[in-house]
N, C-alpha and C positions, 0 to 999 in steps of 0.2 A: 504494500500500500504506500503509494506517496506520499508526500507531506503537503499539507493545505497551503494553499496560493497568496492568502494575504500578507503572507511576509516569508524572508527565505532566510531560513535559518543556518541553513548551511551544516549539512553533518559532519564532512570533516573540519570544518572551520572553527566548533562551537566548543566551549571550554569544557571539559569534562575532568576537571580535579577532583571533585566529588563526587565524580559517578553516578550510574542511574540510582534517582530514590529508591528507597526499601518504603513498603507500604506505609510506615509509622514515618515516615517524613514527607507521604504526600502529602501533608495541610499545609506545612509548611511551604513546600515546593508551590500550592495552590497559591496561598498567599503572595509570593513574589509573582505567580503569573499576574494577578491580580493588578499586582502594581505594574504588569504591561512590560516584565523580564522576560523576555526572548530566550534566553541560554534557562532560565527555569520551564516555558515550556516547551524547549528542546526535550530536559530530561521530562516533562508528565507526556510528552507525546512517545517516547519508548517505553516508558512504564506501562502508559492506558492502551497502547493503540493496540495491541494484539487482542486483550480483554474486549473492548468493543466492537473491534471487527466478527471477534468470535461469537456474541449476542447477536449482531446486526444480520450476521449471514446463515445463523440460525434461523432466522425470521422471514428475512427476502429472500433466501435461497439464491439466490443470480450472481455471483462474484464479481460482476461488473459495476451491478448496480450496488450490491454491500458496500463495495470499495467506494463509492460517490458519497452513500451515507456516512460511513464511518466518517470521512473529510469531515462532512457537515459536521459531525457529533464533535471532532477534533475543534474543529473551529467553536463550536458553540462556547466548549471548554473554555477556552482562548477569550470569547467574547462575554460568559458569563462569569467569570472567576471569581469578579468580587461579590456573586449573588452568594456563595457556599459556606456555609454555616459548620463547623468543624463538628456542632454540638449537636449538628441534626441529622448525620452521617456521616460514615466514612468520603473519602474523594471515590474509592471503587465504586462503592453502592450508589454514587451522586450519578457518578458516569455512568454508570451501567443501567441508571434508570432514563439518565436523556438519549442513549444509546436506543434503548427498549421502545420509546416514544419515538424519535424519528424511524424508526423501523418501522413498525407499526403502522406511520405514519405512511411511508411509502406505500406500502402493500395495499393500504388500502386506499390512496391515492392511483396507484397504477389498477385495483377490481374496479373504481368507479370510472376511469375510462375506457377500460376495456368493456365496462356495460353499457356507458354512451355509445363505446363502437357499434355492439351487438344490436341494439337499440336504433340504431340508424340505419344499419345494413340488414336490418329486419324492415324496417320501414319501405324503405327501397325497393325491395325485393318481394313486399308483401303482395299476393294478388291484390286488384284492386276493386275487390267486389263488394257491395255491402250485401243487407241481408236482400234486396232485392236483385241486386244481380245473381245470387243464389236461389230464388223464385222462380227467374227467369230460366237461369242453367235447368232446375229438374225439368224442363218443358219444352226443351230445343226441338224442334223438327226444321229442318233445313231451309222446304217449303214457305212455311210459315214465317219462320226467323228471315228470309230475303224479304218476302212481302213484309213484314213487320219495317225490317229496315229502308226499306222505299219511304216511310213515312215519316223517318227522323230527319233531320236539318243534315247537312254534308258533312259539318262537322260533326257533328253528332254521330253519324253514321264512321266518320272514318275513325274516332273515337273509342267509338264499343267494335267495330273490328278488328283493329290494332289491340285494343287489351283479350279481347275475347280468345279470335283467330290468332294470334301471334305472341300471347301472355305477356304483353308492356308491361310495364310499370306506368302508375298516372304520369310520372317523372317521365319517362320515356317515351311516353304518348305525344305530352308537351313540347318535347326533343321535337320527334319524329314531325310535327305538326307546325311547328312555330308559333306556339302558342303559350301565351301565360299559364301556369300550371293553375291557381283557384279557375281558371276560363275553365281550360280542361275536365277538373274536378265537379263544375257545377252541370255541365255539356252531357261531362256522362254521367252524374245518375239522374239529370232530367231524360237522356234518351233510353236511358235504362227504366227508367221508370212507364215513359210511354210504350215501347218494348212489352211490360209485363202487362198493361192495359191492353195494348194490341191483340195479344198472345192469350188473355183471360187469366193472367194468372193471377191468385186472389194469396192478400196476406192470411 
């Protein structure tokens, strides 16, 4: 995992007299981040950064995406420092719960667009019938269905044969047609509607 972007701390550059903290000197190390020491969190970023990657990619699974959080969770560090209360937890259990939350946080950030997708490309893709053009469908005889459609407007008629005959989508029809998609949308189920009166067919 790389080290976060808002400052470069430099791994071989950064002083390491005192070597990486031992866990009873991370408040301490906390506190100089706090005061916006660079070389203090050098050493909390080798100390924590394995422990949060290791929660983060438990969670998201993805090692692309873990590694992007874990950043974030590093920086959060970085940018929350002076928030952390030595007396309300350890620095591990602090990290490891904003660690827990940005995870979390993604996952269910990347289900809810993945259900906008679904949800769109369900939309798209839906036939475009409502309950009466399912009235109409149990009823088709070929016959009848031409003479029915002699009596729709052109658009109308090229409308319900585009979604019918060729399975459009209302979106596709509008394509196919050059025509504003609500035009479309009202075209066909007024001629779907006339269609089922044509045809007899009764709700």
């Amino acid at each position: 995992m790389t080290r976060p972007l808002p400052f470069d701390t430099g791994r071989t550059g950064r002083a390491r007299a005192g070597g990486r903290p031992d866990r009873a000197d991370l408040a301490e190390t906390m506190g100089r981040v706090a005061h916006g020491d660079k070389q203090a969190f050098s050493a909390l970023y080798d100390a924590l950064s394995p422990l949060v990657f290791g929660i983060v990619i438990k969670v998201v699974r993805n090692r692309a995406q873990s590694e992007e959080v874990a950043q974030e969770v590093m920086i959060d560090l970085w940018r929350q420092a002076a928030r952390y209360r030595p007396e309300a937890g350890s620095v591990t259990t602090w990290a490891a719960a904003i660690a827990h939350r940005r995870a979390v946080d993604r996952v269910r950030s990347a289900q809810a667009a993945a259900d906008r997708d679904h949800a769109q490309a369900a939309r798209d893709h839906r036939t475009p019938f409502d309950v009466v053009a399912e009235q109409v469908e149990t009823r088709l005889e070929s016959e009848q269905v031409r003479r029915c459609l002699s009596f729709l407007t052109e658009l109308q008629r090229h409308a319900v044969t585009l979604a019918y005959y060729q399975g459009l989508t209302y979106r596709e029809v509008a394509e196919a047609l050059h025509t504003p998609l609500p035009t479309i949308k009202t075209r066909m189920r007024d001629g779907l509607i006339r269609l089922r009166d044509c045809m007899g067919v009764t709700a």
